[in-house]
Every structure is written in structure tokens, then in C-alpha cells.
C-alpha positions as CSV (number, residue, x, y, z in Angstrom):
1,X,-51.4,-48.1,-69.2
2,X,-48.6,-46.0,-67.8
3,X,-45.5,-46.5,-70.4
4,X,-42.2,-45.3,-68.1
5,X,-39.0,-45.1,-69.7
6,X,-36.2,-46.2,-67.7
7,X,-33.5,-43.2,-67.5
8,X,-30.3,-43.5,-65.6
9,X,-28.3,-45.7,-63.0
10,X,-32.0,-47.7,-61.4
11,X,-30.6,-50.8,-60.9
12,X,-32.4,-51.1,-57.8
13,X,-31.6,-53.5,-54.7
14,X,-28.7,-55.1,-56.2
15,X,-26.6,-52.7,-56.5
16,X,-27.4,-51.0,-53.6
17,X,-27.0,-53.8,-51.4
18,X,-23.9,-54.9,-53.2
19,X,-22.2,-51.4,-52.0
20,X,-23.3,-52.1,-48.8
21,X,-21.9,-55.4,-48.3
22,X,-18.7,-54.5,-49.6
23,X,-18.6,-51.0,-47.8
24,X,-18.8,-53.1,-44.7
25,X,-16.3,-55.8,-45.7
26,X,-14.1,-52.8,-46.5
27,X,-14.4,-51.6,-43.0
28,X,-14.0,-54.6,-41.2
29,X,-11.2,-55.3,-42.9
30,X,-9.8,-51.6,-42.4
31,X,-10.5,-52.0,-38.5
32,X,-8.9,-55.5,-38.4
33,X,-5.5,-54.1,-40.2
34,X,-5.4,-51.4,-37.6
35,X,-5.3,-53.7,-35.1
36,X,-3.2,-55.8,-36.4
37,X,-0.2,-53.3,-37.0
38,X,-1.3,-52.1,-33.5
39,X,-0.2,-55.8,-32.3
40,X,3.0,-55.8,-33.9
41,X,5.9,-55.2,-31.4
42,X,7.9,-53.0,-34.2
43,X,6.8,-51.6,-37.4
44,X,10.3,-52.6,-39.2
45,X,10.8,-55.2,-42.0
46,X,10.9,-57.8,-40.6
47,X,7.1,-57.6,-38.7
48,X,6.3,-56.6,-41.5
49,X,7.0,-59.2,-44.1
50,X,6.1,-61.9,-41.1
51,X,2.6,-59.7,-41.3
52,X,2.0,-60.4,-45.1
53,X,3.1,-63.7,-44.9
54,X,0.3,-65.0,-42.8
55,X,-2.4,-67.1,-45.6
56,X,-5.2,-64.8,-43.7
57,X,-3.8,-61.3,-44.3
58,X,-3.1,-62.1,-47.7
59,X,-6.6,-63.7,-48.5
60,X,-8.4,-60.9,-46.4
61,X,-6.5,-58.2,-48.2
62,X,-7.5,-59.9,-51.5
63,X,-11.1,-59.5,-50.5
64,X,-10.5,-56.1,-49.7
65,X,-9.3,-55.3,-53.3
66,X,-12.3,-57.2,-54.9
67,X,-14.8,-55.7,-52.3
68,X,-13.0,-52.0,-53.7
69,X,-12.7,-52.5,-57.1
70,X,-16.8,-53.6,-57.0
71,X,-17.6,-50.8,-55.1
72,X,-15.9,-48.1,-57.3
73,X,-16.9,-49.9,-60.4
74,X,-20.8,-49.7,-59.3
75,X,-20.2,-46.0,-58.2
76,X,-18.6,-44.9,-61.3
77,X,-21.0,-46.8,-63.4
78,X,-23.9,-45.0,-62.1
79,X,-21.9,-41.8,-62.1
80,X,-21.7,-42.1,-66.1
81,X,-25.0,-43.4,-66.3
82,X,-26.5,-40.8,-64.4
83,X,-24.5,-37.9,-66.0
84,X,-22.8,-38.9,-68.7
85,X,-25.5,-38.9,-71.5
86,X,-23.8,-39.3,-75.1
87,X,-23.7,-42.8,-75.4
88,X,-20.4,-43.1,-77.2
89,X,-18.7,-41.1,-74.1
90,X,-20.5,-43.2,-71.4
91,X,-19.3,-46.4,-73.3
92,X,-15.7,-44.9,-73.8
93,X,-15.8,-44.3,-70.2
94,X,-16.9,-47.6,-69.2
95,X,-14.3,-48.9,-71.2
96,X,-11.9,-47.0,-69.6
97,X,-12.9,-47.7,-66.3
98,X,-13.0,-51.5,-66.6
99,X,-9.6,-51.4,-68.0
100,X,-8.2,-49.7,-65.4
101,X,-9.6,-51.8,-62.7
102,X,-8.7,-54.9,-64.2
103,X,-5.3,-53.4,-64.7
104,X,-5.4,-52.7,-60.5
105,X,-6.6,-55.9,-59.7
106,X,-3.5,-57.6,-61.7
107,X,-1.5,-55.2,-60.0
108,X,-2.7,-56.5,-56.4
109,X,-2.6,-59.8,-57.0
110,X,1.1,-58.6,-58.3
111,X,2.1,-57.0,-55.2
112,X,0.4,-59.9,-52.8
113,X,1.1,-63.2,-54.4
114,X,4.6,-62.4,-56.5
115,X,3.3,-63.2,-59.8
């Protein structure tokens, strides 16, 4: 019986699909804000805040965020687990990591809902 020892950032499918799917609702979302501001007669204020003021931008820009806070938090995870091999580091790290994404995500939700 073959014994392997599990070394590194193999979290197989799941993660690997998961930055796929939010690599793609990333794009999507990237394509559809281009054309949007394309659409807007003028870029000035008041477009602007008529833009962000729309339910659907606000949602879709919410999903954005999540989809980007997922995919860098998979990416650096694997990073550290990959590279980083002193466990006390790696878990330092992670803690550091989550913390500051958490501290973004407040931030968005901030900046798009006014709380």
C-alpha cells in the first residue's frame, strides 16, 4: 500500500472551479460596466450617481467584490501553502490575509450601501 503524504495547496476541483466561476463573473461584470459608462450621455456627477443608484449596479458590483475577495483569498492561500512552509508564518499570514479582506469587504459595502 502506497502511503502519500499530502504537501501543499491540492485542494483539487473546488477550488479550481471556484476561480473559474468567479474569474468569469469578474469579467462579465467588467464587460457590462464598460458598457454601461459607454451608454452614459456624460461622465459628470450627476450620470454618475444616477448610475450607482440603480438596485442592479449596486447588487452586481456587490457580486463583483465577493467574486474578488474569493478569488484573491484562494490564490493567496495556495500561495502560502505552496511556499510558505513554517507553519507559524503561513498561519500569521493567513491571518493577515483574512483580516484584510474582511476589512475590504466592509469597506465596499461602506462605499455602496452608505453604512
Amino acid at each position: 500500500m502506497v502511503k502519500r503524504e499530502v504537501v501543499g495547496a491540492h485542494y483539487g476541483l473546488r477550488d479550481w472551479l471556484a476561480q473559474r466561476v468567479t474569474a468569469v463573473v469578474m469579467t462579465v461584470y467588467t464587460l457590462l460596466f464598460l458598457v454601461a459608462l459607454a451608454s452614459l450621455p456624460q461622465l459628470d456627477y450627476a450620470h454618475w450617481k444616477a448610475l450607482w443608484a440603480l438596485p442592479v449596479m449596486r447588487y452586481a458590483t456587490v457580486l463583483f467584490a465577493l467574486s474578488l475577495l474569493l478569488h484573491a483569498w484562494i490564490g493567496v492561500r495556495n500561495i502560502f501553502m505552496d511556499y510558505i512552509k513554517p507553519t507559524g508564518l503561513r498561519l500569521t499570514l493567513h491571518a493577515v490575509v483574512i483580516l484584510t479582506l474582511v476589512w475590504y469587504a466592509a469597506w465596499a459595502a461602506q462605499i455602496l450601501w452608505g453604512i
